[in-house]
N, C-alpha and C positions, 0 to 999 in steps of 0.2 A: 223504789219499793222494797218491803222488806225481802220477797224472793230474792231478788238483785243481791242482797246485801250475802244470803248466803250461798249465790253462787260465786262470786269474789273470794269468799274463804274459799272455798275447796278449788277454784282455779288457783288463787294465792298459795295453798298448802303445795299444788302441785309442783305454784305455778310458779240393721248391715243387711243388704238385702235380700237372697233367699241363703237359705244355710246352705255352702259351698262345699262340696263330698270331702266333709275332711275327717272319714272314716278309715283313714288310710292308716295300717299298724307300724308302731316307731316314726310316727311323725312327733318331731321336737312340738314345745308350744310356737317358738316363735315362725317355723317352719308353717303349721297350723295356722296360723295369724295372717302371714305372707299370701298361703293360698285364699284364708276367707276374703281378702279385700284386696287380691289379684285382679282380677276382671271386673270391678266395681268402678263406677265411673258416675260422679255426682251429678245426676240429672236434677235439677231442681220444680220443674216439668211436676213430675213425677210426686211430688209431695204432696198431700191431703192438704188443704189450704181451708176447710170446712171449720166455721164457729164451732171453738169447741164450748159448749155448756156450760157454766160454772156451776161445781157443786154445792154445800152449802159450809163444806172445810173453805174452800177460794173465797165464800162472799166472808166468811166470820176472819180469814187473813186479810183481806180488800179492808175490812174496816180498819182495823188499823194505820194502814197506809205509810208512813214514814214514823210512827210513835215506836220505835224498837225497846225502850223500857217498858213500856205498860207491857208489848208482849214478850218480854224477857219474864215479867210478872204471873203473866196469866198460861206462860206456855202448859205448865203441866195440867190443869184443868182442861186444856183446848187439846189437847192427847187425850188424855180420859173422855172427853165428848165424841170425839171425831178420833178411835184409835186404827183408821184405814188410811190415814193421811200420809203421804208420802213426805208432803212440804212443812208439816208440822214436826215430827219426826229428825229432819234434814236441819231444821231453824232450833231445835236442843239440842242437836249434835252442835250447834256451830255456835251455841253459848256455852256450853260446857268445853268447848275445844281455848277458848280464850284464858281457862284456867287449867288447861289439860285435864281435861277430867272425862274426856267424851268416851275414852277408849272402855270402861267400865260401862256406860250406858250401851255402846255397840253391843260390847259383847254378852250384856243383857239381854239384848232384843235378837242378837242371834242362839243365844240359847234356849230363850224360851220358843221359838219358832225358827227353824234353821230353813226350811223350804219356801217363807216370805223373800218373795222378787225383793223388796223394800230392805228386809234385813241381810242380803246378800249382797246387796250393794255395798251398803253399811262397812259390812264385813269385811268387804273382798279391797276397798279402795281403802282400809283401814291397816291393810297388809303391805308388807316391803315389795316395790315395783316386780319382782320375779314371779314370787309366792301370789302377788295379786291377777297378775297373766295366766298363771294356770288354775285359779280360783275360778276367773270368771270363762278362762277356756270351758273349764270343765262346766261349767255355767250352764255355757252357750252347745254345748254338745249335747244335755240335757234339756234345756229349753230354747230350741233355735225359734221361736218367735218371741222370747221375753225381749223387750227393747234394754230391760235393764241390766243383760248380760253383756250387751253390744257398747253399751254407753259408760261401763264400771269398766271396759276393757281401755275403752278410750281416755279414761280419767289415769289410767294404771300408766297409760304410754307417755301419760303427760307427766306424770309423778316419775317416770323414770329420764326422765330429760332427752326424748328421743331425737333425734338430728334430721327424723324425716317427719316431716307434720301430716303427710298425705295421711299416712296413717291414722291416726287418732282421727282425723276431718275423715275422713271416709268409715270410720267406727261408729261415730256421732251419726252419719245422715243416713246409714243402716238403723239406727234406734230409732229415726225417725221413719225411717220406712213403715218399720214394723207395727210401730206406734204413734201416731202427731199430737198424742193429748198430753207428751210428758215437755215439761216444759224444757228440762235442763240439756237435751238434748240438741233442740233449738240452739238453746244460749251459748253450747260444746263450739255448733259448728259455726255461728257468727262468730267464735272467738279464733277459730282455726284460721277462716275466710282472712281476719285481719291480720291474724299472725302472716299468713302468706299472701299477705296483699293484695287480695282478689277482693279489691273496694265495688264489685262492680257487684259480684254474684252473693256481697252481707249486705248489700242493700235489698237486693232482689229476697234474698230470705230474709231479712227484717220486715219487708212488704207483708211476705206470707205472714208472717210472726204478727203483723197487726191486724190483717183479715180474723187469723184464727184468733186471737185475742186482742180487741181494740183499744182493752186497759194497760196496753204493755206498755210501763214506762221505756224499759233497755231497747227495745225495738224502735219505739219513737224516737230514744236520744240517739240510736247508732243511724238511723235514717232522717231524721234530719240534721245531723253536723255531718253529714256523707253529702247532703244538698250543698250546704255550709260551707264545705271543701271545694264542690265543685263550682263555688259563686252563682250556684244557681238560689237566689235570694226567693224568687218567684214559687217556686214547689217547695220551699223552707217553711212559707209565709204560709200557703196553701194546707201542709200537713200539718204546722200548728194550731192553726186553727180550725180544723175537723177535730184533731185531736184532744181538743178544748171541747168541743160541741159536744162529741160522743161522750167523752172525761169530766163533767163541770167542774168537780169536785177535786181531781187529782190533784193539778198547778195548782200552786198560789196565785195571786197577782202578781206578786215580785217574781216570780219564777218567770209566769209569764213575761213578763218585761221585759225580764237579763234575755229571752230566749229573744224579743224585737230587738235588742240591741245589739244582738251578734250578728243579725244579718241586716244593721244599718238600717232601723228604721226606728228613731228616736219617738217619733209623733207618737205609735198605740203606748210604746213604753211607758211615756211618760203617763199617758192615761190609765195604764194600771198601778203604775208607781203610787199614782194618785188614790187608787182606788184600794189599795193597801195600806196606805195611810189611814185613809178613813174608817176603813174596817179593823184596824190595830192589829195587822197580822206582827207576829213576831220571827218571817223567817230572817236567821244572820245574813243574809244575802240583800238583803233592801237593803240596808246602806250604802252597802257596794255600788250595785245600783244605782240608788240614786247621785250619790256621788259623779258615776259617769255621766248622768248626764246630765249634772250641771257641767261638768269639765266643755261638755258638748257646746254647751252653750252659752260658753265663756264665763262663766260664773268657778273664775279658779280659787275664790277665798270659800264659798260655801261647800263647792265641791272635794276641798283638802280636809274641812270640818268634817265633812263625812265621813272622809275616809279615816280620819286618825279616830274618829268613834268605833269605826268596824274594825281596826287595826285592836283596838284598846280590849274589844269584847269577845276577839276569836283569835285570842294568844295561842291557842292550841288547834289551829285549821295548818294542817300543814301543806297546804296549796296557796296560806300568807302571800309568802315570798312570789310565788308564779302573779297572785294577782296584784300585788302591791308595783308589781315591774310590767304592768300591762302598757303595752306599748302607746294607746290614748295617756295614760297617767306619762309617760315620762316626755313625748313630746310636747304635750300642754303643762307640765310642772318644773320641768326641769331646773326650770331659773329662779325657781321661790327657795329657798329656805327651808322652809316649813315641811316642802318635800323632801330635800334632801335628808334633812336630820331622822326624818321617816322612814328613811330608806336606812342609814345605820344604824336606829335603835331596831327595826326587824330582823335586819342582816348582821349585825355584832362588826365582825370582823371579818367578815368572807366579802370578797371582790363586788362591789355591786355597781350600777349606775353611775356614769362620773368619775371611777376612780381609774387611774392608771392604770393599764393591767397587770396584773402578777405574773414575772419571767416563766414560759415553761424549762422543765428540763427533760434532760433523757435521751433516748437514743430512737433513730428511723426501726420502722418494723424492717428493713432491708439492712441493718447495724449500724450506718453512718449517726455522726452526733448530729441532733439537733442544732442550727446554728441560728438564732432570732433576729439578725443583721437580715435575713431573708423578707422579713415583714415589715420590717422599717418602710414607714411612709404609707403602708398598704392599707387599706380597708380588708378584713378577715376575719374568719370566723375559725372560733376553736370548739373545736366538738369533739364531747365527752361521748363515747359510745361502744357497743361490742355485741358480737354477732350475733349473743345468746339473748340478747335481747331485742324481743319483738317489737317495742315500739320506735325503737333506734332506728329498725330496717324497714318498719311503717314511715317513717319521714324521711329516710335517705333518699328514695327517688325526688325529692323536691330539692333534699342539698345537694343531690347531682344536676339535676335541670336548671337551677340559678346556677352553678359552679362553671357549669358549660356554655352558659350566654354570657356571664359576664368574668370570665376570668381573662379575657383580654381584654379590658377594659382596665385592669387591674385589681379585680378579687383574688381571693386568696382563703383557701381555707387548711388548718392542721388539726388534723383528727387525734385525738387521744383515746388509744385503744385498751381497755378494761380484758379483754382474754387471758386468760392463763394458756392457753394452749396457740401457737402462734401459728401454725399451719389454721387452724379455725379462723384466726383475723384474715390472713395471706388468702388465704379460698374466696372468703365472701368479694375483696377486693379487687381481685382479678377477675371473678365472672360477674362482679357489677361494674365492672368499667370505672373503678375509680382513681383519680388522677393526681388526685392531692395527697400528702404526706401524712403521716401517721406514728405519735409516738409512743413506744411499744417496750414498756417493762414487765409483764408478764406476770406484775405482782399483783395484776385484779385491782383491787376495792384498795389496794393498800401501794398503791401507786402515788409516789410524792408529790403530781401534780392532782389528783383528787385531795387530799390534805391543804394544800397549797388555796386551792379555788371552793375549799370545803365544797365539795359536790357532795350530793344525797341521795341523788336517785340521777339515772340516766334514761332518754339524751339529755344534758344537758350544755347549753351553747351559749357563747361570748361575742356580741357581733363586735369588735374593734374598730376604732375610726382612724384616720389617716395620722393622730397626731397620736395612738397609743390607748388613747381612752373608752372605756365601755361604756359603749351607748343604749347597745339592746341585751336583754339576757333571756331566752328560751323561747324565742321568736320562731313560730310554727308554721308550715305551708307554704306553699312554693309562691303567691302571690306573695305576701304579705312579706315574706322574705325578701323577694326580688324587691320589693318599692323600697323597704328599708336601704338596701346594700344599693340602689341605685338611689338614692337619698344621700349618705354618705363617701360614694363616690366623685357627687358633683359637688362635693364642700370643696374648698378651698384648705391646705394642711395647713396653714396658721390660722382658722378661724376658733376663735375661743370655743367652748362649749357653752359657759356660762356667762350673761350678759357683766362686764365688769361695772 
């Protein structure tokens, strides 16, 4: 949905409940901050879970639905109609932020009105992390029920890169205290919840998030790939298809589809595959799609057509690479040709499927050199990853739980650490109990084995097979992990890869 799209920007740019006596004189702001969400403790209990109404700004956003030009188009008329919109307002900042140009319109809408909740936001999240702490302090000492003095406070903690998340997650579900109709507040703290791995308690508030609004795409997709994760295929299947009934219009067919196909249920896919076809929807994703499931169904000449169609027409999807190495595509293609060459004209020249792996170098986060004789023979995984990043430390409990069942079997894993700061990698590893190696040049992004394995974005991961060669690349979740590496373990070290 288009909301979705700009809250992604202002987490990307980055990325309370009663007013706590903080009347105190010579209290610092951060001092200030410290005591407001002291004693605050996320009950989620406690949340307003009530349908919130849509006005008739939501239904004239709703119609649009994923068309983001026509409303790139039509934004400034849909401001002049609806000029109380908070989300209309939010969706210009975040077209005009693509060409830098937002900081004038902010500081338009706080001049002409300095005392709009809406244009303090604006304002205050639009200021350098310090400047914007005492913006919205002074905010919130001023308006201790506005939600959006509590919620610009927590966007400020994230812009400043803070080391403790509790914060900002406890900023956000004071916003929701005070208010449950604002949406972004919600989406603050689902994004806290994942950040600090409480998969349990962003499922339980994506629940609320779909009570109170049942059109919520981000709610539906963080609660059911949270099903997804936990192989509970049965409550995946269930919330799909309510959310279809209440939705008709949201999914596509193809959408619908990819969504049965991820929790292994090819039969309804195919029948909406089908039903996409007929209707001539055009999203880029039915190929995909379809593709998989002829692969499914042993149909490996039609289902390679497909793909080199969808390869050919979304040159510029930069999640390519992630789908074109889906792990169905490489165990049922592996041995054609037609794949392989598919896989070097996507990938250029960076390590993929099939090839040998590229030596690391470098030194132990602990100073000893790397020495690669150590993996000889092993099945292993190299993992691009670092503490500042959230989705690295969202899938490390899965690389510690395969690491710790089957490293005496003979897995192996060496971690390639992205920190500039090496007491930050040292910390995480020591109070996560992790046991495998880690190599550690402190030059970040400009570390010669990201060059080397052209990485782009992290985690990114190499699962290696006994004879040296990559077989999986960016293989997620602790099941689907373990079957792989216990796949690989029981090969035989001289068994070819490819059929000669």
């Amino acid at each position: 949905m288009i909301k979705r799209l700009v809250l992604c920007s202002i987490l990307t740019a980055a990325i309370l409940f009663l007013f706590g006596g903080c009347s105190k004189k010579n209290m610092t702001t951060d001092e200030f901050i410290a005591d407001l969400v002291n004693d605050v403790e996320i009950d989620l209990s406690k949340i307003n879970s009530e349908v919130v109404v849509q006005n008739e700004a939501d239904k004239a956003l709703k119609s649009y639905k994923d068309d983001y030009s026509s409303l790139m188009a039509d934004i400034d008329s849909l401001i002049e109609k609806y000029p109380d919109s908070y989300d209309m307002k939010a969706i210009k900042i975040n077209i005009l932020r693509q060409s830098r140009q937002e900081s004038d319109y902010v500081n338009e809408l706080y001049k002409n009105d300095s005392l709009n909740s809406h244009h303090q936001f604006f304002h205050g999240t639009s200021l350098e992390p310090q400047a914007g702490k005492e913006f919205f302090v002074k905010m919130i000492k001023e308006k201790k029920d506005d939600p959006f003095g509590y919620l610009g406070l927590a966007f400020t903690y994230l812009y400043s890169r803070t080391d403790d998340l509790q914060i900002p997650a406890k900023l956000a579900y004071l916003s929701i205290i005070k208010d449950h109709t604002v949406d972004d507040s919600f989406e603050v703290l689902s994004y806290m919840f994942r950040a600090l791995n409480r998969s349990e308690d962003q499922a339980m508030l994506n629940g609320i998030m779909l009570v109170k609004d049942p059109s919520s795409m981000n709610a539906f997709e963080n609660l059911f790939y949270f099903y997804y994760e936990k192989n509970d295929y049965a409550k995946a299947k269930e919330l799909l298809e309510t959310f279809v009934k209440n939705n008709p219009d949201l999914l596509s067919n193809s959408g619908i589809a990819e969504r049965y196909l991820d929790i292994n249920m090819p039969e309804p896919a195919s029948e909406f595959v089908a039903k996409a076809r007929e209707t001539g929807e055009t999203d880029p994703l039915l190929d995909f799609t379809d593709a998989k499931l002829n692969i499914i169904n042993d149909k490996a000449i039609e289902g390679l057509t497909l793909l080199e169609k969808y390869c050919a027409a979304n040159q510029g999807d930069r999640n390519l690479v992630y789908r074109i190495t889906d792990d169905l595509f490489v165990d049922k293609l592996i041995n054609e040709e037609r794949y392989r060459s598919l896989l070097k004209k996507i990938e250029g020249d960076a390590p993929t499927i099939g090839d040998r792996v590229t030596e690391l170098t470098g030194k132990y986060l602990e100073g000893t050199d790397y020495d690669p004789k150590e993996l000889s023979g092993k099945v292993y995984l190299i993992d691009f990853w670092a503490e500042w990043c959230s989705p690295c430390k969202m899938e490390m409990p899965n690389v510690i739980a395969v690491y710790n069942e089957l490293n005496s079997k003979g897995f192996e894993i060496i971690g390639v650490n992205l920190d500039e700061k090496k007491e930050n990698a040292q910390k995480y590893v020591t109070d996560n109990n992790i046991k495998w190696k880690h190599i550690y040049s402190g030059a970040g992004w400009k570390d010669a084995n990201v060059e080397s394995f052209r990485v782009q974005g992290i985690p990114a991961t190499f699962l290696v097979d006994k004879n040296g060669i990559i077989r999986y690349k960016n293989i997620r979740g602790k099941e689907l992990l373990m079957s792989k590496v216990t796949k690989l373990l029981d090969e035989k070290a001289s068994a070819p890869l490819v059929s000669e």
